[in-house]
N, C-alpha and C positions, 0 to 999 in steps of 0.2 A: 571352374573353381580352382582357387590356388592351394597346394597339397605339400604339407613344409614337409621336410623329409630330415634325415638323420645326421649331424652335425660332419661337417665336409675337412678336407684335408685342408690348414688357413695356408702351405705353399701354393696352393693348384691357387689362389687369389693374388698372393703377392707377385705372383710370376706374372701372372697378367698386369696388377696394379702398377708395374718397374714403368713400362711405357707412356703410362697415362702422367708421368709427374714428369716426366724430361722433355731435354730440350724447350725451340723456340719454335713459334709457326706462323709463318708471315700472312696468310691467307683468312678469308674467309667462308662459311660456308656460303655456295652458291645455290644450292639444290633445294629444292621444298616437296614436299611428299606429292603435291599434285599437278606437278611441274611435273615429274616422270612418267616414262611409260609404264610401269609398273602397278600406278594408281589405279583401283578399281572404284566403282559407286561405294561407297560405305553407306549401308542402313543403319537407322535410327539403333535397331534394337541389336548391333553386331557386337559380340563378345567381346572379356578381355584376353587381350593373344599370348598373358602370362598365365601361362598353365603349371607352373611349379618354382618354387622356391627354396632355398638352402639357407643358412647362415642368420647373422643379427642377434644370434640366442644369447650373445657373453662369453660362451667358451672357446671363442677365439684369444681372448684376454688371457685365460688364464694358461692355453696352449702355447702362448706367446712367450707367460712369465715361466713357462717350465723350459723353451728351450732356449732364453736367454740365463740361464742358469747353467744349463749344460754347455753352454758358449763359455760361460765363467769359470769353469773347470777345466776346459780343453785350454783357457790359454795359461792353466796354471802349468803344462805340459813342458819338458824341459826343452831348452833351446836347444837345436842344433846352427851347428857352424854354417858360414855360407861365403861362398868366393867371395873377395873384398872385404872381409869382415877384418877389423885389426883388432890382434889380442895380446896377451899378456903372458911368457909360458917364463914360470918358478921350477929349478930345480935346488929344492933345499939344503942347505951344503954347501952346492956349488954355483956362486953367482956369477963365476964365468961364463954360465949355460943358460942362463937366464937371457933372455931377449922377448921383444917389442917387435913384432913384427904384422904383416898382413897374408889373406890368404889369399895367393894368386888367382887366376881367370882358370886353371884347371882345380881349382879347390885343394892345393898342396903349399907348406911351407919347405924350407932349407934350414938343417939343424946340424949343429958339430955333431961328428958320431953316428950320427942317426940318418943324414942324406936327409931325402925327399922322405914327405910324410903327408900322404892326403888327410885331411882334417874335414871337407866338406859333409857334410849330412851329416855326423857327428854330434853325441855330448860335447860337452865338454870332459864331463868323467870318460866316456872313449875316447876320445881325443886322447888325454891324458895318460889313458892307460899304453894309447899306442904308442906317445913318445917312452912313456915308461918301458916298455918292452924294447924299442929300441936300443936307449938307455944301459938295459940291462946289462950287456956285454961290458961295456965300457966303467960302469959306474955300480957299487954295491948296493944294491936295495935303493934304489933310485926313488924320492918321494918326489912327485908332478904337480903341477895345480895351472889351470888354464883361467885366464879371467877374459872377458872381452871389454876391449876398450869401446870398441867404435863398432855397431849395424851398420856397415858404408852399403850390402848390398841387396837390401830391403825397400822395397819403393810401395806404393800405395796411389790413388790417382783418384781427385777431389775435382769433377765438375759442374757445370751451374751457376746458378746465381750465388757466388763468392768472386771476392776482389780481385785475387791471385789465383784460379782453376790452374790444375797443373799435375804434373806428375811428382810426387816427394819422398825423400827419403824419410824414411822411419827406423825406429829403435824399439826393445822389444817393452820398452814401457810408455810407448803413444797410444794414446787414445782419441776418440772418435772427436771430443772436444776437441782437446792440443792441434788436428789437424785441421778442424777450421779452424783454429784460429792460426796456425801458419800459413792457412790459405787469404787472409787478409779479414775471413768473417763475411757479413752479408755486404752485398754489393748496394747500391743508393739507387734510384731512379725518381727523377720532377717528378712529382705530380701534384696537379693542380695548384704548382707556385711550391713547393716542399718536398725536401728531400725524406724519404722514404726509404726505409730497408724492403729487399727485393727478397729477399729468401723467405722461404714458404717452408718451412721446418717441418712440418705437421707433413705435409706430402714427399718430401724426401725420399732419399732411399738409401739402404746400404745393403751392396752385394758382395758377395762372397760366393766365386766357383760359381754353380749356377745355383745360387740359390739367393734371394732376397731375407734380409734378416729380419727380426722382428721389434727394431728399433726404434725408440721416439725420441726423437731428434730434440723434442722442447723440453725433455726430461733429461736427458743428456748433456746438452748444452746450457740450456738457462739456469737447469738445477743440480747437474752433475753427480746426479742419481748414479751409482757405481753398475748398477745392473743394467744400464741402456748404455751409456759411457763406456761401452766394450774397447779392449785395445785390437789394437790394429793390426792386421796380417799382413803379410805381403802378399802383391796381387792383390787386394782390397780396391773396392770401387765403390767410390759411395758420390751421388748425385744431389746437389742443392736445385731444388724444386722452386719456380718461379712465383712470386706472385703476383695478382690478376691477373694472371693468366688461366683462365678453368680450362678447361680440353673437354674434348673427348676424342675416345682414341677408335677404332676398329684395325681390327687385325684375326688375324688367323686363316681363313683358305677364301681369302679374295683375291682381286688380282690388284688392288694397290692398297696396302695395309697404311695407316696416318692416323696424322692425328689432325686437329682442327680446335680452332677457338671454341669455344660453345658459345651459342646463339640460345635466346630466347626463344621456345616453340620447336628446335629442333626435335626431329623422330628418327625413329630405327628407318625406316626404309630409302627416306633420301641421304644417312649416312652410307648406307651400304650401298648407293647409287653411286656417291662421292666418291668409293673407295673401286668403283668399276663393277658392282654387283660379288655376286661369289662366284665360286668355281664352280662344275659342273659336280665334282666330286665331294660338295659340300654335304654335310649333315642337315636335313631337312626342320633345324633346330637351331638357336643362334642365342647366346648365351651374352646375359648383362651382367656387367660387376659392378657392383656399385658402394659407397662407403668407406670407401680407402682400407687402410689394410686393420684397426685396430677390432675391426668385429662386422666382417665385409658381408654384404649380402650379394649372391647368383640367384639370379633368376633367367628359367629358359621359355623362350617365345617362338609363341609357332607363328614363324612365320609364311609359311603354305594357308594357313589362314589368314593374314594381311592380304597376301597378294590376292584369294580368293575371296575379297569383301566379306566374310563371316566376322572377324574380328578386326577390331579397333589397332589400327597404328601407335605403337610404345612411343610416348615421348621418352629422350634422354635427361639425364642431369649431368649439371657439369661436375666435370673428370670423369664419366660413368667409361667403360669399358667393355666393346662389341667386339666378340670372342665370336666368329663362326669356325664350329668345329670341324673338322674331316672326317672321323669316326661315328661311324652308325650305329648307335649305343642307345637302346630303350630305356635303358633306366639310367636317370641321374646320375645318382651315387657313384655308379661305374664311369659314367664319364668324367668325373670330377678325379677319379684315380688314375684314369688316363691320361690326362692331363698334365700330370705332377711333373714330370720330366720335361718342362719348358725352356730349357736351354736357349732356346731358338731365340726365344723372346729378350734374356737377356744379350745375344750375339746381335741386335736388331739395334740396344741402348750405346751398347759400346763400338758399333759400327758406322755413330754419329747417322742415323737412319732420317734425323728430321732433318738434314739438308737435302731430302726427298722431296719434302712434303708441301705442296703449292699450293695455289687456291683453285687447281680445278680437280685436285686429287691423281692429279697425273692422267688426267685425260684430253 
């Protein structure tokens, strides 16, 4: 019997979900559930091997619009300086002191009076004050004002199915839109005699540090919704998602984590054949994601009952996401908060991991 349990953290899902929308996968699955050595008799009347479920309730939604809200506050946060940045420094009064300048590779400018003055991590009000104290000796009650001309040292880095993937410079009022569309927008591909746009919006992703944000990309883009349309950090990584392309991805304590086209008829046990089986050190439990990230559903499968003919082999859907854990954790909930620190997963996207990934699974 499947036993819903109490609404789950939506990172411990997007962390997982990062994998499943990137890159490309030249292969095919090779494997079929009874094709392995793994396959037992299956009787008529053998269970279902999901024994518990989380998520789908809706409150991913609104989890989502609480903390792209708190995203929209953090970037009202004041800028600081940053090497290569060009600015503007007023000393009122006195326009002789006034200069247009940039901030060096050690984050300092050159000032009459004043010498060296590191400006980097900085307001601009610190900034200011710093020249102002400077200043002070030479000049009476010295008024400062700092503007910035130029973000030269902010970069960001857009790939996937867009024209121009790359790495760009940003400014502190780019947004999620403005950067596709300096990345050229969605890339074209034939099909069936007609060109087609390739980008897959809806499975996108945009990362920040390790964390997956809670963006819709078709709300962003097509509609320019200010709440998903977040501006852009530096260091920002955001991924144009392919389409037809569906996947399914497995990862976590196997010995070749991938991903793979989806197949019609695909199951949990010749993916995790694909993938070289698990470790030894695995969790006797192995976790689906499924739903993409706007209201995602986990469910966990015993799979000690697959292999032991009691229950029925999981088929997949395409994009689903086969999570074996490491941690020996009875109850859900708690594995689901263990999880949250998935770092791993985004170091896997930006490590370009699918020019791994083959059509024998790396076996």
């Amino acid at each position: 019997m499947r036993s819903r349990l109490a609404s789950c953290g939506a990172a411990a899902f997007a962390m997982a979900a990062l994998l499943a929308a990137s890159g490309c996968y030249p292969g095919r699955m090779k494997y079929h559930y009874r094709n392995t050595p793994y396959a037992p008799e299956m009787p008529q009347e053998a269970e279902d091997a999901i024994i518990e479920e989380s998520g789908g309730d809706g409150t991913a939604v609104e989890r989502q619009r609480l903390r792209l809200e708190q995203i929209a506050r953090e970037d009202d946060a004041v800028y600081r300086m940053n090497s290569g940045d060009q600015i503007e420094i007023r000393v009122y009064g006195h326009d002789d002191l006034g200069m247009v300048t940039r901030l060096g590779p050690d984050g300092t400018i050159g000032m009459a009076f004043v010498g060296q003055v590191k400006l980097s991590d900085l307001t601009l009000a610190e900034g200011a004050d710093a020249i102002r104290e400077g200043l002070s000796e030479y000049v009476k009650n010295p008024v400062v004002s700092i503007t910035i001309r130029e973000i030269a040292s902010e970069t960001a880095t857009i790939s996937g199915a867009c024209m121009k993937p790359g790495v760009y410079q940003i400014s502190n009022s780019t947004r999620l839109a403005d950067l596709y569309a300096q990345a050229g927008a969605s890339g074209v591909r034939l099909f069936n005699g007609i060109d087609v746009d390739v980008a897959d919006l809806e499975h996108s992703q945009f990362i920040r540090g390790n964390e997956i944000l809670p963006v819709d990309f078709l709300k962003a883009i097509n509609e320019g919704d200010p709440l998903h349309n977040i501006r852009i950090h530096k260091g920002d990584y955001i991924h144009i998602a392919q389409r037809l392309e569906a996947s399914v991805t497995v990862c976590g304590d196997v010995n070749n984590p991938h991903k793979r086209l989806y197949e019609a008829g695909m199951g949990l046990i010749e993916t995790l054949a694909a993938a070289g089986w698990m470790r030894n050190s695995h969790w006797k439990h192995v976790i689906i994601i499924r739903n993409g990230l706007s209201d995602p559903k986990m469910y966990k499968v015993d799979v000690d009952g697959i292999l032991a003919g009691k229950c029925r082999n999981v088929p997949l859907h395409p994009n689903d996401i086969v999570f074996v854990p490491k941690d020996d954790m009875s109850e859900f909930n708690v594995f689901v908060q263990k999880i949250l620190p998935t770092a791993q997963l985004v170091s896997l996207l930006r490590s370009n991991v699918s020019s791994s990934w083959s059509v024998d699974g790396g076996n």
